[in-house]
Phi, psi and omega in degrees: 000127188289180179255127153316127194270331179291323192252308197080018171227168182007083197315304201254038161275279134039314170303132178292303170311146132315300211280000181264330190248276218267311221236035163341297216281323182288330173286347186257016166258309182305296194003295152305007180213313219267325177290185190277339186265328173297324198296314160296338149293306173318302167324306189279337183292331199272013172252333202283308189301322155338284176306326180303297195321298159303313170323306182319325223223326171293134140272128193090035177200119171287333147293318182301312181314298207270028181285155183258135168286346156236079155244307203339307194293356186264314176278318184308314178320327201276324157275290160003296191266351174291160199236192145247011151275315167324309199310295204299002181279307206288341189279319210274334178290314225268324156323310212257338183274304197063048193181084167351277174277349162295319198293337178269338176268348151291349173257340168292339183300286180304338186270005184278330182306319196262029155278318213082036175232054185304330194282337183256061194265319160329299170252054181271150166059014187276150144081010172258184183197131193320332175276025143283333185252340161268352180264326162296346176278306179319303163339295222307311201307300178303304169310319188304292200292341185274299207286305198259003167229280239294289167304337157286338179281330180274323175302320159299314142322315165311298161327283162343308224271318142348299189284314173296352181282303175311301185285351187228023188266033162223002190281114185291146155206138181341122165274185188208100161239141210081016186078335180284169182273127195232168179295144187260162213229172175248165171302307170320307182285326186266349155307312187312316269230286203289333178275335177285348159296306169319287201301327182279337172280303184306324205308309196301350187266329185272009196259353206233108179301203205203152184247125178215164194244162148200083190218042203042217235259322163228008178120006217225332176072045192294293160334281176313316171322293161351269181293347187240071162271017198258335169274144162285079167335296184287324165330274189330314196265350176271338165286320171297315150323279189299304187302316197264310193245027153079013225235108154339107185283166189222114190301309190223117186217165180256207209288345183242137177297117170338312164123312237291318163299338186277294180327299183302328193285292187323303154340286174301336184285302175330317232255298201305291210307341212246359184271328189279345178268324185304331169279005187235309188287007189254014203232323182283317165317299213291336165287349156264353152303327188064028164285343170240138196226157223254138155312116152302107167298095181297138178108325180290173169213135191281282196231131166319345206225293187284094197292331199270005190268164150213128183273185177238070192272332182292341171246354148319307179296294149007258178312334206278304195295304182302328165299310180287347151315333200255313170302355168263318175315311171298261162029263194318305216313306200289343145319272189307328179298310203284149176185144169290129147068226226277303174193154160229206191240009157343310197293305163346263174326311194306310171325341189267007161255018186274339180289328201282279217292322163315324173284331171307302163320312217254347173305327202271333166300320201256019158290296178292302175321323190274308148308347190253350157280023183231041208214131127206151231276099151274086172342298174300272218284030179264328184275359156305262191317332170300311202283300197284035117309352188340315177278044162269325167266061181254008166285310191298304189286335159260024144312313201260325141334285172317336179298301195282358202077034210254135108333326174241044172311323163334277168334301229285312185295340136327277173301324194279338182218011181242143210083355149313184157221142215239168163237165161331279182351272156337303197277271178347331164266325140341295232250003155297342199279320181284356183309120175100352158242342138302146180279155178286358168290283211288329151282350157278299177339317195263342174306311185294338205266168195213168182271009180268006182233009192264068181229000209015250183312308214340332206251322176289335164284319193252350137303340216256308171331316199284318170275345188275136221235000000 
C-alpha cells in the first residue's frame, strides 16, 4: 500500500470515496473500466482500430493503399502495450490541450512517429469528433463491467438463493402480512420468490444492448463525405462499430449518442438493487425475529459496549449500498437522456460517476451474499410460532365452508377468531361443531391440518424454481 508524500500515511485512509478506501477490493474490480486510466485506454482501443479499420477498408488514398498491412500488429501494439506510463503521457499531453480525447490522439501520433509511420499520423481520429470515440469507449466499458463483474456476481446471488429455496422448500414457516401472522409458507417457497425476482430482473438487464454512434460532428457524416465522396459512410461505420468492435450500431443521433440505453441499463439495475434491498430488509425482520440466527464469527465483535450481541450489519451494508447506488443511477438516468440542441458537455462529468454507482451496487450483492452465508434456519422457533398460531387456519375452514354454499362463512370465522388466539383445541371444536354439514371426507380433511401442513404448493414452487434455470 503506497504512502501519501503529504500525510505519510496510507493512500487509501485517505479516500474520499468508500470504494477507494473502506470498499477497496470492490473498487478495484471496476477499476479497468470505470477509472480514469481505463476510461483512456478504450479511447486508444477506439482510435487505433479506427486507423486500423481504413487501412483495411478506405479506398481512394494512396497512403492507405501502398501502406505494407503487416505493420497493422504494430499499431494494434499501441493500445496493447498500454500502460501506466502512457496514461501518464496522454495525461501529461493533456496539460497543454486542455482536452481529453484530442491528448489521445496526440499521443497515438507520437507513438505511429516513433513506429516510423509518420505518413498516417493525418488519419488518426478523421472524420470523427471526439464523442465518437467516447461514447464507443463507454459501450466497450458497460458492456465489459456487466459481462465480467456485475453479472456474474448478481448471478452468484441468485445461485445462493437457489440452495435456500431448495433446502428448506418443506421446512413450514408462519407467513406475515401486515407484520401478523398469516397463512403459512415455507422458507424455501419465499427465497424462491426473491430468485424468480432476481432472475426475471437480470434477464431484462442482460437484454438492453449497449449503443454506439460513430457519425461525426452532428450526426451526419459530413467531413469525411467531403473528403471520401465516393464511400457509403453510414454503411462503412456500421461495420465498423458491429464487424470490428463488437457494439450495437445506433444510426441516427446528434452529435453525441442519446444515452437512452445507459438510462434503460441504469434503470433495470435500480429495479434488481431494490428486489436486493427488499431481500435484506426481509432477512433482517425475520432475524429479529429469530427465525434465522447469525453464525458467531470467533473474533468478532456485535457492539462496542454490548458483549452479547451478533448484528445482521451485512444486510445492513446491504440496504446502505443500494441507496447509494440507485441515487447516482437516478441521477445519471435523469441526465444523460437530456442535451441542448445538437450537445452540451453536460453528459461528460456526469458519465465519470457510472463507475461510482456500479460499484455501490455491486458492494450491496457481495454484501447480501455474504450475509446469508452468516443464517441459519432456527427450526424450534418458526415451529414454536406455528404450534401458537391456530387461527390462521379460519381462512382453510371458511373456505371449505363456502364449498358447501354457507353465505355467512366468512362471517361465522371472523366472530370465532379475529383478533385471538386460537388453540387446537379451539378450532377442532368449530370444526366438530359442522358434523352434518360436512361429508365425514372433508371433515377429516380440515380435523388433520394443522398450520405446519397449511401450506398448500409452497413446496412444489420453490423446488420447480430453485431448478428451473
Amino acid at each position: 500500500m503506497s504512502k501519501d508524500e503529504l500525510y505519510g500515511i496510507p493512500s487509501e485512509g485517505l479516500a474520499i470515496s468508500p470504494l477507494d478506501g473502506r470498499y477497496s477490493n470492490i473498487g478495484r474490480r471496476f477499476a479497468p473500466y470505470f477509472s480514469e486510466y481505463g476510461l483512456v485506454k478504450h479511447r486508444v482501443w477506439v482510435e487505433v482500430n479506427w486507423l486500423i479499420f481504413i487501412l483495411e477498408n478506405l479506398k481512394g488514398s494512396s497512403v492507405l493503399e501502398t501502406f505494407p498491412k503487416k505493420r497493422i500488429p504494430e499499431i494494434l501494439n499501441i493500445y496493447e502495450s498500454f500502460s501506466g506510463e502512457s496514461f501518464a503521457r496522454v495525461k501529461g499531453i493533456e496539460d497543454t490541450t486542455n482536452h481529453d480525447v484530442k491528448a489521445v490522439e496526440y499521443y497515438i501520433d507520437d507513438e505511429l512517429r516513433a513506429l516510423g509511420m509518420d505518413e498516417l499520423v493525418s488519419y488518426v481520429h478523421i472524420g470523427c469528433t471526439s464523442e465518437d470515440i467516447t461514447n464507443i469507449a463507454y459501450a466497450k466499458i458497460l458492456k465489459s463491467a456487466l459481462q465480467e463483474v456485475w453479472i456474474p456476481e448478481a448471478e452468484k446471488l441468485i445461485s445462493v438463493l437457489e440452495g435456500f429455496a431448495m433446502r428448506y422448500a418443506d421446512t413450514s414457516m408462519l407467513g406475515h402480512t401486515h407484520g401478523q401472522p398469516a397463512t403459512p409458507t415455507t422458507v424455501g417457497k419465499e427465497f424462491a420468490v426473491y430468485v424468480h425476482r432476481l432472475r426475471e430482473s437480470l434477464k431484462f438487464v442482460k437484454s438492453i444492448e449497449p449503443l454506439a454512434k460513430f457519425n461525426g460532428a452532428t450526426g451526419n457524416y459530413a467531413a469525411i463525405s467531403i473528403a471520401f465522396p465516393n464511400v457509403d459512410w453510414p454503411k462503412l461505420n456500421r461495420r465498423f462499430v458491429e464487424e470490428k468492435l463488437g457494439i450495437t450500431f445506433n444510426p441516427v443521433t446528434t452529435q453525441i449518442e442519446s444515452h437512452d440505453y445507459m438510462c434503460h441499463i441504469f434503470d433495470a439495475i435500480r429495479n434488481f438493487n431494490n428486489i436486493v434491498r427488499d431481500l435484506d430488509q426481509d432477512m433482517w425482520l425475520y432475524i429479529s425475529m429469530e427465525y434465522f440466527i447469525l453464525k458467531v464469527v470467533k473474533g468478532e465483535v456485535g457492539s462496542s459496549t454490548m458483549p452479547h450481541k451478533v448484528n445482521p450489519i451485512k444486510f445492513e451494508n446491504g440496504e446502505s449500498n443500494v441507496d447509494m447506488s440507485n441515487a447516482i443511477f437516478m441521477a445519471l438516468s435523469n441526465k444523460l437522456s437530456v442535451s441542448r440542441m445538437q450537445r452540451d458537455l453536460s453528459d461528460s462529468s456526469s458519465q465519470r460517476n457510472i463507475g461510482i454507482a456500479f460499484g455501490y451496487s455491486l458492494q450491496a450483492i457481495t454484501q447480501t451474499i455474504s450475509g446469508m452465508g452468516r443464517v441459519r434456519v432456527n427450526t424450534e422457533k418458526i415451529a414454536k410460532d406455528l404450534a401458537g398460531n391456530w387461527e390462521v387456519l379460519a381462512e382453510p375452514i371458511q373456505t371449505m365452508l363456502r364449498k358447501y354454499g354457507i353465505p355467512n362463512a366468512y362471517e361465522q370465522l371472523k366472530e370465532l377468531t379475529r383478533g385471538k388466539k386460537m388453540s387446537k383445541e379451539d378450532i377442532h371444536s368449530f370444526i366438530k361443531s359442522l358434523d352434518g354439514v360436512l361429508s365425514s371426507e372433508d371433515m377429516y380433511t380440515l380435523l388433520a391440518l394443522t398450520p405446519e401442513s397449511y401450506i398448500g404448493y409452497a413446496c412444489q414452487i420453490a423446488e420447480e424454481t430453485a431448478q428451473a434455470k
